[in-house]
VMD Tcl script that draws the C-alpha trace (Angstrom):
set ca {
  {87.25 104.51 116.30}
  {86.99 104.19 112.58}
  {90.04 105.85 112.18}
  {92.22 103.92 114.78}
  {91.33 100.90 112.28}
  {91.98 102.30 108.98}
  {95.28 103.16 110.41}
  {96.42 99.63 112.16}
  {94.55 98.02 109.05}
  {97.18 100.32 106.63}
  {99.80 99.37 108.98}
  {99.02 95.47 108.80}
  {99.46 95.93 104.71}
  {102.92 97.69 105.08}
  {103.63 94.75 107.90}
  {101.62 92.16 105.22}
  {104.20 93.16 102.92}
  {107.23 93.05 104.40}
  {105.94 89.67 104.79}
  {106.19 90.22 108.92}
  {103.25 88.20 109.13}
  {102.55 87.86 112.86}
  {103.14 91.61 113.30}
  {100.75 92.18 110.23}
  {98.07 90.30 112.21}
  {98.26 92.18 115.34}
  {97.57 95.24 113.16}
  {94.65 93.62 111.81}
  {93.48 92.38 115.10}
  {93.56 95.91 116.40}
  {91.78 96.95 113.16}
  {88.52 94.75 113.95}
  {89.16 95.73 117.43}
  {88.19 99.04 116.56}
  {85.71 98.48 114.03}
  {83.97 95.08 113.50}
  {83.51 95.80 110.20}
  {87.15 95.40 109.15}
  {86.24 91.31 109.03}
  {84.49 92.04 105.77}
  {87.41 93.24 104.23}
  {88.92 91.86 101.23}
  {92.37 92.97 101.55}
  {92.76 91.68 105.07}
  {90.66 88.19 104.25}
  {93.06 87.40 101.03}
  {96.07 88.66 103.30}
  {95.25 86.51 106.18}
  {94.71 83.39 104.16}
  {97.71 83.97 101.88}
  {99.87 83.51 105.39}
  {98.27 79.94 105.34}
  {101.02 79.04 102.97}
  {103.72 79.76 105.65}
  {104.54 76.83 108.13}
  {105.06 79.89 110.41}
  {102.34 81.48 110.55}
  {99.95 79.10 109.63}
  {98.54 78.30 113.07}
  {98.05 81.57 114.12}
  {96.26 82.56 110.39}
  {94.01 79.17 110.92}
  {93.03 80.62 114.60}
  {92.54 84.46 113.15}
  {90.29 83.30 110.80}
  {88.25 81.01 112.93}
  {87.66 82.84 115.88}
  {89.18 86.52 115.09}
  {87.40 87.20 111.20}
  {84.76 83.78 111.46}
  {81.72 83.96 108.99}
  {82.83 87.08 106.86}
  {85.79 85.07 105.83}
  {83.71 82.03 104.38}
  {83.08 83.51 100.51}
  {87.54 84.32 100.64}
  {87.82 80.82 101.73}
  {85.47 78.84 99.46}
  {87.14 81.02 96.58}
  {90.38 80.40 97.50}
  {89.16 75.91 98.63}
  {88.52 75.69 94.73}
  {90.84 78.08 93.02}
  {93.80 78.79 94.92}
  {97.29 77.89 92.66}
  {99.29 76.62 96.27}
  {98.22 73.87 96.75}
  {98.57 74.12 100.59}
  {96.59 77.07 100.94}
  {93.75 75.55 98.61}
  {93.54 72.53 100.97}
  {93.49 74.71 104.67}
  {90.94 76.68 102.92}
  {88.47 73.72 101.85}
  {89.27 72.33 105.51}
  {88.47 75.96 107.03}
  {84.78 76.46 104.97}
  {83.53 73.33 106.73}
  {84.68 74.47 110.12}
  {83.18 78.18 109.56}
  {79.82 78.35 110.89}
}
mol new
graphics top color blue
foreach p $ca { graphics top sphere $p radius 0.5 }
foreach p [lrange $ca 0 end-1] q [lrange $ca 1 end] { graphics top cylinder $p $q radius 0.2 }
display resetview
């Protein structure tokens, strides 16, 4: 099980970086899938609120981090609420903490 997320989690970082963001968070959906414990990671948190920034994918990231990652993304978004240097992504964040229970 462990091992079916490392792989879709590597697989959302090659994705991640190809900036194929919607495919990337498939990959990371699958990842948690397999092992809840991928919600804690860093990696996919900072990933998954970078693709805030993107008018494209910015929905979807907003949803995945709501109902998908939830309360293990809270210390990546109050970080990133009060020292993020886009401006757009420092705003969703601050809006995102408050909504995070």
């Amino acid at each position: 099980e462990f091992a079916m997320g490392l792989e879709a989690d590597g697989e959302g970082n090659l994705y991640y970086a190809k900036r194929w963001w919607s495919v990337a968070m498939r990959h990371y959906r699958s990842a948690i899938n397999a092992s809840s414990a991928y919600r804690k990671n860093s990696t996919l948190n900072k990933n998954v609120i970078r693709m805030l920034a993107s008018a494209k994918t910015r929905d979807k990231a907003n949803w995945f981090l709501r109902k998908t990652i939830g309360r293990p993304a809270k210390p990546y978004l109050s970080y990133c609420g009060k020292h993020d240097s886009n401006a757009t992504v420092k705003k969703r964040c601050a809006a995102l903490v408050k909504v995070i229970r």
